[in-house]
Biopython code that builds the backbone (N, CA, C, O; Angstrom):
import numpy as np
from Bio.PDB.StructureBuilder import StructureBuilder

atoms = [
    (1, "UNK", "N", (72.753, 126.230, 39.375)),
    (1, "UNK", "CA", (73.386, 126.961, 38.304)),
    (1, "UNK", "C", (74.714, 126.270, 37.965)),
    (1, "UNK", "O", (75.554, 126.081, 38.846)),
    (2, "UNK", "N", (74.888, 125.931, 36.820)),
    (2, "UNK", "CA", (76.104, 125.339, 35.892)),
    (2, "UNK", "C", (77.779, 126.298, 36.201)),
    (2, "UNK", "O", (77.474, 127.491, 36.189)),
    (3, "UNK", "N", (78.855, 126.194, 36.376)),
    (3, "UNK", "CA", (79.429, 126.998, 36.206)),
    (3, "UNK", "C", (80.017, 126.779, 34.313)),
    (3, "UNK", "O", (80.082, 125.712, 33.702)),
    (4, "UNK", "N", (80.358, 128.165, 33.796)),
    (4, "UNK", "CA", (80.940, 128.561, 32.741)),
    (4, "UNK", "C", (82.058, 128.733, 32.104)),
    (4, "UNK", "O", (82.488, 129.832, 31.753)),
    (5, "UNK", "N", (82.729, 127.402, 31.871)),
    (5, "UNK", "CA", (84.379, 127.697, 31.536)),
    (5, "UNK", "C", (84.301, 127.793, 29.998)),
    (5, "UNK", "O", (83.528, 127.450, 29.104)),
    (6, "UNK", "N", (85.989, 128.701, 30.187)),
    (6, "UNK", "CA", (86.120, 128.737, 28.501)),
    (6, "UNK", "C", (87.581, 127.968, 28.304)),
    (6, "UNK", "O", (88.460, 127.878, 29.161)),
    (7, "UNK", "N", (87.607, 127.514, 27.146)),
    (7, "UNK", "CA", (88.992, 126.929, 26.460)),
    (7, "UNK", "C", (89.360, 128.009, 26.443)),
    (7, "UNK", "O", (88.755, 129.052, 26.196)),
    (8, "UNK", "N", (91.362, 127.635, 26.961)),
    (8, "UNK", "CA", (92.003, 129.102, 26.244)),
    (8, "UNK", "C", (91.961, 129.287, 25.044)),
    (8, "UNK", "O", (92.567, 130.279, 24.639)),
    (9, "UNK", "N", (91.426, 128.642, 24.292)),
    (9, "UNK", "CA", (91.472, 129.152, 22.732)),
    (9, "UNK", "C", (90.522, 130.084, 22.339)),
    (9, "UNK", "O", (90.715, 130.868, 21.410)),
    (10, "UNK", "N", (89.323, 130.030, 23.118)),
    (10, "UNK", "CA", (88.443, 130.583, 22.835)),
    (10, "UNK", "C", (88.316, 132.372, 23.024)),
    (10, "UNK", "O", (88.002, 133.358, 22.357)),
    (11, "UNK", "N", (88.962, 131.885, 24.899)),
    (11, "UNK", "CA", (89.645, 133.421, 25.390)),
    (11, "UNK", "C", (90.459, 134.196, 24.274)),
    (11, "UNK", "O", (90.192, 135.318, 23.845)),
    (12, "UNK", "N", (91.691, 133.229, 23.822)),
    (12, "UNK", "CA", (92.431, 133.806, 22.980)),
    (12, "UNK", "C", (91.868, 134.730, 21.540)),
    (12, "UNK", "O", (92.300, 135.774, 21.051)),
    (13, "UNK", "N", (90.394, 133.573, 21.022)),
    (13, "UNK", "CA", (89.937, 134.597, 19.781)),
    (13, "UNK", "C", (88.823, 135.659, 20.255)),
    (13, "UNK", "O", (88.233, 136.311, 19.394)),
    (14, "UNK", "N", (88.482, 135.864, 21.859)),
    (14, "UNK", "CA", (87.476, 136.761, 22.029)),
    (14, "UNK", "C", (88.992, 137.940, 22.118)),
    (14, "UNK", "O", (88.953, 138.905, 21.355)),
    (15, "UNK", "N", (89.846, 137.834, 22.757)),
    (15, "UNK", "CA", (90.659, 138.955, 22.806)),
    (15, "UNK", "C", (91.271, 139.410, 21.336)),
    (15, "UNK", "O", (91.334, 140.580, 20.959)),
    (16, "UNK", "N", (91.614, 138.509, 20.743)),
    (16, "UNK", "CA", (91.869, 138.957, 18.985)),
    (16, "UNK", "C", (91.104, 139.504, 18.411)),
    (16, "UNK", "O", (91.466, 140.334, 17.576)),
    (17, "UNK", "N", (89.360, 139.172, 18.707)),
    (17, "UNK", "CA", (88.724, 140.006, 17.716)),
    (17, "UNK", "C", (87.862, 141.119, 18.179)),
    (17, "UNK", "O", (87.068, 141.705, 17.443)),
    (18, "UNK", "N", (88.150, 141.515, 20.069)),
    (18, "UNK", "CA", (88.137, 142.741, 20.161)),
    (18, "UNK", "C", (89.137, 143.805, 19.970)),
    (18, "UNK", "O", (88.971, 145.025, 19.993)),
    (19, "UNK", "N", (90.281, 143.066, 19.763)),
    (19, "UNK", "CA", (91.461, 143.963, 19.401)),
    (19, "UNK", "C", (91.855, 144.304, 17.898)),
    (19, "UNK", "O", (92.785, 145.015, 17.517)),
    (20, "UNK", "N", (90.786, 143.523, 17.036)),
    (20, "UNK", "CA", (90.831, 143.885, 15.908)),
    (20, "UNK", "C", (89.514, 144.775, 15.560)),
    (20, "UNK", "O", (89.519, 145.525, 14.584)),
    (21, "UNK", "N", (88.695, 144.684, 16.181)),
    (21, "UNK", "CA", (87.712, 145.381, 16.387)),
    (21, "UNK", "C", (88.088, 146.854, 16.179)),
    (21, "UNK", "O", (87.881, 147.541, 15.178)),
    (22, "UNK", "N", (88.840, 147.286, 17.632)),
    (22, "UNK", "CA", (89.177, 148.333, 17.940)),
    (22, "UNK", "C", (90.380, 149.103, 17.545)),
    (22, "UNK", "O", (90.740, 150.250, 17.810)),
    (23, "UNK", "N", (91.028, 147.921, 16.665)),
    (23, "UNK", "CA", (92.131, 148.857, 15.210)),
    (23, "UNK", "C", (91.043, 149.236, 14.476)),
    (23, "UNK", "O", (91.248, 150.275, 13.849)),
    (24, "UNK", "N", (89.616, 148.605, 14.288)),
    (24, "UNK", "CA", (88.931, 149.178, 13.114)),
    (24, "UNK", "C", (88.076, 150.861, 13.882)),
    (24, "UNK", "O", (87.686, 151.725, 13.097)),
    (25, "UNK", "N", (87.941, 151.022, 15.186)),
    (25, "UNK", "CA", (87.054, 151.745, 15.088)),
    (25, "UNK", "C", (87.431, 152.109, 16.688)),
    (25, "UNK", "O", (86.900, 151.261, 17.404)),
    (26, "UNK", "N", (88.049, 152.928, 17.338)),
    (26, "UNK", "CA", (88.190, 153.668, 18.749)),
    (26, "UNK", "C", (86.573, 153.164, 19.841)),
    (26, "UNK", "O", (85.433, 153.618, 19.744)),
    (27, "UNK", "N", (86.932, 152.457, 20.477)),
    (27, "UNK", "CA", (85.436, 151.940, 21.287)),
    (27, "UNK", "C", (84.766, 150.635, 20.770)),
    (27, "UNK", "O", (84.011, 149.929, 21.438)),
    (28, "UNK", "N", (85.094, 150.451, 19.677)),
    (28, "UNK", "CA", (84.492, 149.087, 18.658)),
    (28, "UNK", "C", (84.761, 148.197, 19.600)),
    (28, "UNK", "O", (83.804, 147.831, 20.282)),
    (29, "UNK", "N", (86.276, 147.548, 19.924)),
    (29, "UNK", "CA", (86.454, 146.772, 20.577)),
    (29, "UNK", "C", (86.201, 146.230, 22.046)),
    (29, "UNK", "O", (86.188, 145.112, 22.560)),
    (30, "UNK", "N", (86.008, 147.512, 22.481)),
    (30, "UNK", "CA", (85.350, 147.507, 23.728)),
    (30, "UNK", "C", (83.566, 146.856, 24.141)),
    (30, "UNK", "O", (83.080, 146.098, 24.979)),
    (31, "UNK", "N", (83.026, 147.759, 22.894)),
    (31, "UNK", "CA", (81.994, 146.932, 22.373)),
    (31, "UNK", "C", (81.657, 145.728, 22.642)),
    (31, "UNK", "O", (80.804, 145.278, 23.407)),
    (32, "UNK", "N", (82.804, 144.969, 21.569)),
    (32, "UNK", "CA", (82.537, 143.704, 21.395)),
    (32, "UNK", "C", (82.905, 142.876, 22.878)),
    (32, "UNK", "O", (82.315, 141.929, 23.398)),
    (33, "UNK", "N", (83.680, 143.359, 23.166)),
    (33, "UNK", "CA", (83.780, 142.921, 25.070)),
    (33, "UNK", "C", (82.759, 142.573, 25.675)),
    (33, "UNK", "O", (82.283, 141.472, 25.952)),
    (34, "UNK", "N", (82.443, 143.652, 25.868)),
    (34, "UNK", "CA", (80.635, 143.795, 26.429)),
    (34, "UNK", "C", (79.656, 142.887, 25.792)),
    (34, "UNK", "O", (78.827, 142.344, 26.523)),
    (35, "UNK", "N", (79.649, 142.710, 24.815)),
    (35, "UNK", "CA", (78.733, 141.327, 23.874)),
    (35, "UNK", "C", (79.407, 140.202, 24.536)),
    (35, "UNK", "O", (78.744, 139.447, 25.247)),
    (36, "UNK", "N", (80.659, 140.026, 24.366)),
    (36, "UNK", "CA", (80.853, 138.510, 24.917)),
    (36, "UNK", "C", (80.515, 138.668, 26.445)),
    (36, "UNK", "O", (79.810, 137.784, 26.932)),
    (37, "UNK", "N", (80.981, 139.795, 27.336)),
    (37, "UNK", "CA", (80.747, 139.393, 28.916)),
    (37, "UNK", "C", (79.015, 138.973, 29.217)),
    (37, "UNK", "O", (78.479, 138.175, 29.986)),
    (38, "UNK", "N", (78.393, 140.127, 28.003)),
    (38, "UNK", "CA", (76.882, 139.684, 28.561)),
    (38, "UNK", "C", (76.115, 138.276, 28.211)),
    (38, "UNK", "O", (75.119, 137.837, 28.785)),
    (39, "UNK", "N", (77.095, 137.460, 26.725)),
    (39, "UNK", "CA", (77.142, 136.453, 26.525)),
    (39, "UNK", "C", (77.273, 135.219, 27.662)),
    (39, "UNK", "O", (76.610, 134.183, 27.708)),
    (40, "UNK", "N", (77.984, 135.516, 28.261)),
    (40, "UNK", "CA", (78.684, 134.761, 28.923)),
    (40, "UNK", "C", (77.825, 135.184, 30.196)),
    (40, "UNK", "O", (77.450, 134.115, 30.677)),
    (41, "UNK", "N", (77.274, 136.358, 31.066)),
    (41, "UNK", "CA", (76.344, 136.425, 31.442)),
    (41, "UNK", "C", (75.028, 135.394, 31.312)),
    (41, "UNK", "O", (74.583, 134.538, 32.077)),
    (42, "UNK", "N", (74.693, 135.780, 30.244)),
    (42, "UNK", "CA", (72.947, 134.737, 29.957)),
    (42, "UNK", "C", (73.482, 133.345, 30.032)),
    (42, "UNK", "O", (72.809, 132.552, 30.690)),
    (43, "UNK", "N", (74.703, 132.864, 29.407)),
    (43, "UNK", "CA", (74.939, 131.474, 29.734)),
    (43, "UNK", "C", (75.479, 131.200, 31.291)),
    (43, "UNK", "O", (75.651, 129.988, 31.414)),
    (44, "UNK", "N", (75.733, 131.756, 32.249)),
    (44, "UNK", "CA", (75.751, 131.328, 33.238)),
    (44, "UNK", "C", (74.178, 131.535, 34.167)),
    (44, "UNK", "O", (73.718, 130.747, 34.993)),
    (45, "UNK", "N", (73.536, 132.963, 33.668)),
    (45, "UNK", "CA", (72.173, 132.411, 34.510)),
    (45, "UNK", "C", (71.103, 131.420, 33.652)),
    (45, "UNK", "O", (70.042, 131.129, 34.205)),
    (46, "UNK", "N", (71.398, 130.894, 32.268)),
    (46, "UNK", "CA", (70.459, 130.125, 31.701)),
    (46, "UNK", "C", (69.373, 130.516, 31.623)),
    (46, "UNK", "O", (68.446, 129.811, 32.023)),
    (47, "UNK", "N", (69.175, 131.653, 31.129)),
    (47, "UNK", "CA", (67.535, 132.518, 30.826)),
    (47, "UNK", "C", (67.737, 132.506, 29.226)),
    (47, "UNK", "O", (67.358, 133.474, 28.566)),
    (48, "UNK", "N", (68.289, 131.484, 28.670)),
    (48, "UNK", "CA", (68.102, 131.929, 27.290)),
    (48, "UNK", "C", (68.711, 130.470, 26.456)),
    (48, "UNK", "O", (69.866, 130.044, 26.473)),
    (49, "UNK", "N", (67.548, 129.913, 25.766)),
    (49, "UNK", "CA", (67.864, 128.853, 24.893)),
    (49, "UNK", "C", (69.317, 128.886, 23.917)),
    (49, "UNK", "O", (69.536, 129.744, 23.062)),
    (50, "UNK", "N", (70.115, 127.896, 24.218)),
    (50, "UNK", "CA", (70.500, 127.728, 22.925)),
    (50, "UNK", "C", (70.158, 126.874, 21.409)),
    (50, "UNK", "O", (69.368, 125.929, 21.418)),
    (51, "UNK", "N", (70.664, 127.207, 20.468)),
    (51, "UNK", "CA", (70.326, 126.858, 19.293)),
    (51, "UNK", "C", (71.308, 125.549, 19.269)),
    (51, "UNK", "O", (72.447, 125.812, 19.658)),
    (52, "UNK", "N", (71.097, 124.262, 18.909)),
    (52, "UNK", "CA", (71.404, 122.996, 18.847)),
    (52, "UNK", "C", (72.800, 123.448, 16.755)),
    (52, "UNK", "O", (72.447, 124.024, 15.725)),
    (53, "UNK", "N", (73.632, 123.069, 16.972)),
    (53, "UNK", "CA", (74.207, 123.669, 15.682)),
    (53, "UNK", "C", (74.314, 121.910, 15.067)),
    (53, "UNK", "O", (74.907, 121.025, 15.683)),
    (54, "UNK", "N", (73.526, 121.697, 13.621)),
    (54, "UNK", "CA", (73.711, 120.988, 13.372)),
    (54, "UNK", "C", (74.508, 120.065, 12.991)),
    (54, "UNK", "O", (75.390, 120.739, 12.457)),
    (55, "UNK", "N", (74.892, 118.751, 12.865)),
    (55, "UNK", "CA", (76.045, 117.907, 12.478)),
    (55, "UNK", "C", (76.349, 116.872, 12.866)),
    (55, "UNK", "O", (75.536, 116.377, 13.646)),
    (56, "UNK", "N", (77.318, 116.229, 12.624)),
    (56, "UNK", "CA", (77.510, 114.696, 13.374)),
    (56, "UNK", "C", (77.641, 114.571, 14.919)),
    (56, "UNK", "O", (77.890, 113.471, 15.413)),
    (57, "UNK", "N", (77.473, 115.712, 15.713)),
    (57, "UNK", "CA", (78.114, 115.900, 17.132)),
    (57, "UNK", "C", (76.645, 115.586, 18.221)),
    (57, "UNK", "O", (76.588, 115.769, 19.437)),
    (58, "UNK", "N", (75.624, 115.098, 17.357)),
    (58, "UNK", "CA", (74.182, 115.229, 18.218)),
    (58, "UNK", "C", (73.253, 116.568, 18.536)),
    (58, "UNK", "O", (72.660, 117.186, 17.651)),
    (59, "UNK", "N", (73.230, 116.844, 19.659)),
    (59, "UNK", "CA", (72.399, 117.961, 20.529)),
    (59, "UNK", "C", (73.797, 117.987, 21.188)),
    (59, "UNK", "O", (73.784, 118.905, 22.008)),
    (60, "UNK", "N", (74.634, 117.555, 21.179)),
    (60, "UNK", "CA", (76.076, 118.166, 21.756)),
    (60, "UNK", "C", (76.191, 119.597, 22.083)),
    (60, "UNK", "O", (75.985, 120.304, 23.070)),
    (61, "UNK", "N", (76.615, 119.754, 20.830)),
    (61, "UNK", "CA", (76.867, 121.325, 20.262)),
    (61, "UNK", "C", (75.864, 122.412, 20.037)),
    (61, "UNK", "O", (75.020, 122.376, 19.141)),
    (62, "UNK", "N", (75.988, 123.263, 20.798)),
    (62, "UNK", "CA", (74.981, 124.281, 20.789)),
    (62, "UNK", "C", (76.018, 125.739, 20.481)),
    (62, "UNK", "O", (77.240, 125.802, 20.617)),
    (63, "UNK", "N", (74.997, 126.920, 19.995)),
    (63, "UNK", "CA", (75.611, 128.539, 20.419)),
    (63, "UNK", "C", (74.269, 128.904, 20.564)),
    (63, "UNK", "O", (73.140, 128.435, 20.424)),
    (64, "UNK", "N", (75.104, 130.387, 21.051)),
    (64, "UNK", "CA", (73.932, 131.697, 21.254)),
    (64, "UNK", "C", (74.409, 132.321, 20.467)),
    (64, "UNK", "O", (75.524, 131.924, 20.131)),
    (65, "UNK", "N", (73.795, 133.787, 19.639)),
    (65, "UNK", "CA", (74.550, 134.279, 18.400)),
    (65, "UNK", "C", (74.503, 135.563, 19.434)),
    (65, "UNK", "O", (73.773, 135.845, 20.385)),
    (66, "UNK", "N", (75.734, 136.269, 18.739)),
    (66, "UNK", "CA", (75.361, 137.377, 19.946)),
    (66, "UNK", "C", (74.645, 138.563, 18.400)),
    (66, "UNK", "O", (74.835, 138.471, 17.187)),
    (67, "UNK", "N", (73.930, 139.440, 19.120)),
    (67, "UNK", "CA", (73.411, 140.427, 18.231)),
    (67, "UNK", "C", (74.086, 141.534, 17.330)),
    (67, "UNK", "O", (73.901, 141.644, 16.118)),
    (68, "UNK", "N", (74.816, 142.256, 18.028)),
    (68, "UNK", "CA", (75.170, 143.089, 17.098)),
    (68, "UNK", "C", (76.634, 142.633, 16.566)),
    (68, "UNK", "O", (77.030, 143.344, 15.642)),
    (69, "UNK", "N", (77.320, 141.830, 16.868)),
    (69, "UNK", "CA", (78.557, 141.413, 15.770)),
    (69, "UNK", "C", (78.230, 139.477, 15.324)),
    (69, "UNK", "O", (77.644, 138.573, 15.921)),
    (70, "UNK", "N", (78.891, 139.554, 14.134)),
    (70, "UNK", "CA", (78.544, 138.111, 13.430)),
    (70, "UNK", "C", (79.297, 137.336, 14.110)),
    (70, "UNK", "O", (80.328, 137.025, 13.513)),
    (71, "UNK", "N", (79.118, 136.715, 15.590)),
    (71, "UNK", "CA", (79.699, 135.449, 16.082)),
    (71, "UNK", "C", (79.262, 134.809, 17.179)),
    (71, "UNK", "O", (78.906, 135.368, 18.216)),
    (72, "UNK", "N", (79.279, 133.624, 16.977)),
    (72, "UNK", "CA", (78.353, 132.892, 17.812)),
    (72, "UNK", "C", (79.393, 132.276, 18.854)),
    (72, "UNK", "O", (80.611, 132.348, 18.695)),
    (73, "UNK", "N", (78.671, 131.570, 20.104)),
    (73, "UNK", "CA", (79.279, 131.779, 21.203)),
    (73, "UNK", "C", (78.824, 130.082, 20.913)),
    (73, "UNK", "O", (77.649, 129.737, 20.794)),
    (74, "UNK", "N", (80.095, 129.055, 20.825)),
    (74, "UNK", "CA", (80.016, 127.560, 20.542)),
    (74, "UNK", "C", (80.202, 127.159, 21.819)),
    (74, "UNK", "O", (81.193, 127.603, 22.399)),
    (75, "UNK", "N", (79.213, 126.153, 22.600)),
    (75, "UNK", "CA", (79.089, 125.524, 23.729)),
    (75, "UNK", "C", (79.155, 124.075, 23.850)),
    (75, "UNK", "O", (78.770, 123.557, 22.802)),
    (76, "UNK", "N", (79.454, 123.332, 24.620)),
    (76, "UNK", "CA", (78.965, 122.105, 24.829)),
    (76, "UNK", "C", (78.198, 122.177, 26.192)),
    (76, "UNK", "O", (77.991, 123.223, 26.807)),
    (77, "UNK", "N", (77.829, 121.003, 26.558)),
    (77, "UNK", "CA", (76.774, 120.975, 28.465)),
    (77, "UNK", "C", (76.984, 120.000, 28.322)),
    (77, "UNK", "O", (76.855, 119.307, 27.313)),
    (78, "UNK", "N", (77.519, 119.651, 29.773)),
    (78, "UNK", "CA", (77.020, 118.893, 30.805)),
    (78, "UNK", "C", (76.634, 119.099, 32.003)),
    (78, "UNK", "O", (76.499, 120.315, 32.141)),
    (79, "UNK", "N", (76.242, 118.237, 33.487)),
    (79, "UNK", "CA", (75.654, 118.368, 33.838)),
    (79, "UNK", "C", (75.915, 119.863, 34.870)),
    (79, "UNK", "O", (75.135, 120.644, 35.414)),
    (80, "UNK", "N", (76.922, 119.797, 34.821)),
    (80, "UNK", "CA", (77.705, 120.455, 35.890)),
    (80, "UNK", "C", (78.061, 121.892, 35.498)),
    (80, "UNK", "O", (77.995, 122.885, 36.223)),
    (81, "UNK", "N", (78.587, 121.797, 33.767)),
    (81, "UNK", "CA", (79.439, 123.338, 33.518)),
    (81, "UNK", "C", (78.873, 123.489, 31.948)),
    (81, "UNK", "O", (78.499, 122.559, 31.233)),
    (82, "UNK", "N", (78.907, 124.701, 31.655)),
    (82, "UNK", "CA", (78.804, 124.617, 30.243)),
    (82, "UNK", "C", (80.607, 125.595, 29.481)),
    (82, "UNK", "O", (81.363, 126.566, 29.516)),
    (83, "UNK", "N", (80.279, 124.326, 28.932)),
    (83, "UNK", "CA", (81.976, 124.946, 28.279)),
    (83, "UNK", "C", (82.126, 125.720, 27.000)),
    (83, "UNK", "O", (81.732, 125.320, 25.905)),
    (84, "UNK", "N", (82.728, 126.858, 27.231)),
    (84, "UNK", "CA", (82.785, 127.513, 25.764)),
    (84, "UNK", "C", (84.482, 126.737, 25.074)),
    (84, "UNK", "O", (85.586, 126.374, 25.480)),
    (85, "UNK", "N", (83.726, 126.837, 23.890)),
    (85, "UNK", "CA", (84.563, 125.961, 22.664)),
    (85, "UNK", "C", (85.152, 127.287, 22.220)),
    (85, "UNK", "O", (86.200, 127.536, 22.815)),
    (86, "UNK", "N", (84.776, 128.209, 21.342)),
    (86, "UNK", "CA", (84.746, 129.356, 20.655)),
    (86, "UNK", "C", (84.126, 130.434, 20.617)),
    (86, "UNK", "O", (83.024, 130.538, 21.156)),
    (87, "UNK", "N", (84.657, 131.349, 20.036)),
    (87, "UNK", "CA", (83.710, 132.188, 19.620)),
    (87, "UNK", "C", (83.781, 132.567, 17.774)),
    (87, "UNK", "O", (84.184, 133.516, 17.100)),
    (88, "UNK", "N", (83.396, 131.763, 17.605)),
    (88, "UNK", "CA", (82.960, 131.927, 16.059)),
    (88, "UNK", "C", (82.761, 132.567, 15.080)),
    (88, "UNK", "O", (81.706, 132.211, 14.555)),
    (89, "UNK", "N", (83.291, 133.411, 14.517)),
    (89, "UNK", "CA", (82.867, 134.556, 13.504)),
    (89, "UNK", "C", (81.740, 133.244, 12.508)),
    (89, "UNK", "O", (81.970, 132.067, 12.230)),
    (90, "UNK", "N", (80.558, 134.113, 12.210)),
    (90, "UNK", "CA", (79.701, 133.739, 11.392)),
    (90, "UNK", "C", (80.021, 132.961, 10.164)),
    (90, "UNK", "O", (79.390, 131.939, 9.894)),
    (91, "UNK", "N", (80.718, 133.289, 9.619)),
    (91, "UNK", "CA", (81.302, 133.336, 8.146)),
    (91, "UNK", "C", (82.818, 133.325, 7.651)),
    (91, "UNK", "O", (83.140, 133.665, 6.512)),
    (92, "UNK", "N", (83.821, 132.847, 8.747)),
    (92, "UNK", "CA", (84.791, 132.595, 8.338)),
    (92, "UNK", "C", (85.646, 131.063, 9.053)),
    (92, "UNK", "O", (85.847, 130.782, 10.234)),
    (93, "UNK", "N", (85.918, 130.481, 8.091)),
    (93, "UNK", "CA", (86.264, 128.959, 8.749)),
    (93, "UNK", "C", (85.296, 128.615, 9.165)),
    (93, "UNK", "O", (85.566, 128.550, 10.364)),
    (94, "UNK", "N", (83.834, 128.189, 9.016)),
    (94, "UNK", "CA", (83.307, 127.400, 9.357)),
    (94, "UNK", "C", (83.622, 126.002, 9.776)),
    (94, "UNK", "O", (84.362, 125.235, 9.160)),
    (95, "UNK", "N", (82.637, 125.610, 11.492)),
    (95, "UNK", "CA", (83.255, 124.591, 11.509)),
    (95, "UNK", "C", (85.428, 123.994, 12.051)),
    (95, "UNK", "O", (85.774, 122.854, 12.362)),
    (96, "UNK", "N", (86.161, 124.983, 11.978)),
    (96, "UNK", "CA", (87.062, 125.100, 12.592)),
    (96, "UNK", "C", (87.494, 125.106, 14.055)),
    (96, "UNK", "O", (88.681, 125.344, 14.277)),
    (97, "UNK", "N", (86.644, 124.865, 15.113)),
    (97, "UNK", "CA", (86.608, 124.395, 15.985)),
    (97, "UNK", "C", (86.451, 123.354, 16.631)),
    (97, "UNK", "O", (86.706, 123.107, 17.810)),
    (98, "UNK", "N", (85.745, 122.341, 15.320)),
    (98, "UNK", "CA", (85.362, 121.086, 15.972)),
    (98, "UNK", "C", (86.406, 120.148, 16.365)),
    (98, "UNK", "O", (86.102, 119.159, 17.031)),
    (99, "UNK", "N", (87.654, 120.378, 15.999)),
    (99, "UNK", "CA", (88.908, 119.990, 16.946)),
    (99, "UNK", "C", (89.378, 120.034, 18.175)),
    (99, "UNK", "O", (90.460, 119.635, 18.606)),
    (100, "UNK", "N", (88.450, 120.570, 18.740)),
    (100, "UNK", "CA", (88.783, 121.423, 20.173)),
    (100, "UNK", "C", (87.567, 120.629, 20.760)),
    (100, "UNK", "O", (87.530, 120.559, 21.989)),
    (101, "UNK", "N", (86.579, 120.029, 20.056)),
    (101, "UNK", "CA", (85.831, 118.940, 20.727)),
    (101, "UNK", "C", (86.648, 117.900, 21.779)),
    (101, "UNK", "O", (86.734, 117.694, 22.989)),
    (102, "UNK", "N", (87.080, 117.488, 20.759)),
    (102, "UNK", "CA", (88.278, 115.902, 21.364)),
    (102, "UNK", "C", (88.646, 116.387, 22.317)),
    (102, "UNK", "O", (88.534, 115.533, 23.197)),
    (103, "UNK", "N", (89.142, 117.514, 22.824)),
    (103, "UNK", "CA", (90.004, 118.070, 23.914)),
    (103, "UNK", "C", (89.483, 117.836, 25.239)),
    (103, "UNK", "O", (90.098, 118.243, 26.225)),
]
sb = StructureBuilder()
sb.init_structure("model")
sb.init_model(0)
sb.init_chain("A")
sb.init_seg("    ")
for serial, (resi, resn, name, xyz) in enumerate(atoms, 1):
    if name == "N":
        sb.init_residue(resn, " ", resi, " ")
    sb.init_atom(name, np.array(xyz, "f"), 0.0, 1.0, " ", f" {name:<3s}", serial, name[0])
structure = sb.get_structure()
């Protein structure tokens, strides 16, 4: 089994957008917690394909989308760890992470 690190940046926008979450809606944000921990769950036991995200980066770049909110969970692999890049809102800034590649 791979271990699962995240960029602090990434930490930083899962905590922003459960905390914006939960200005929108008492429990919302908490919610969305629970989507990323179980996220982050399936990517550490690897019971679940990711989707290859297309572009100049190869089979590099992969996510998992999580289900009930619009954002995908941006990965790279190697052999050892799989690293979270982001967490992605669907539809805003696309692509705004790929800076955090180089890193």
């Amino acid at each position: 089994m791979r271990r699962v690190r995240l960029l602090d940046e990434a930490a930083n926008e899962a905590t922003g957008s459960a905390a914006w979450y939960e200005s929108q809606r008492t429990g919302l944000g908490a919610d969305f917690a629970r989507a990323i921990d179980a996220a982050l769950d399936l990517l550490e036991e690897e019971i679940v394909p990711l989707t290859v995200i297309p572009g100049r980066h190869g089979n590099r770049v992969k996510r998992l989308m999580l289900k009930r909110f619009p954002y995908d969970v941006v990965v790279t692999e190697s052999r050892d760890e799989i690293v979270v890049v982001a967490f992605a809102h669907q539809s805003r800034r696309p692509g705004y992470w790929k800076a955090r590649l180089r890193a």
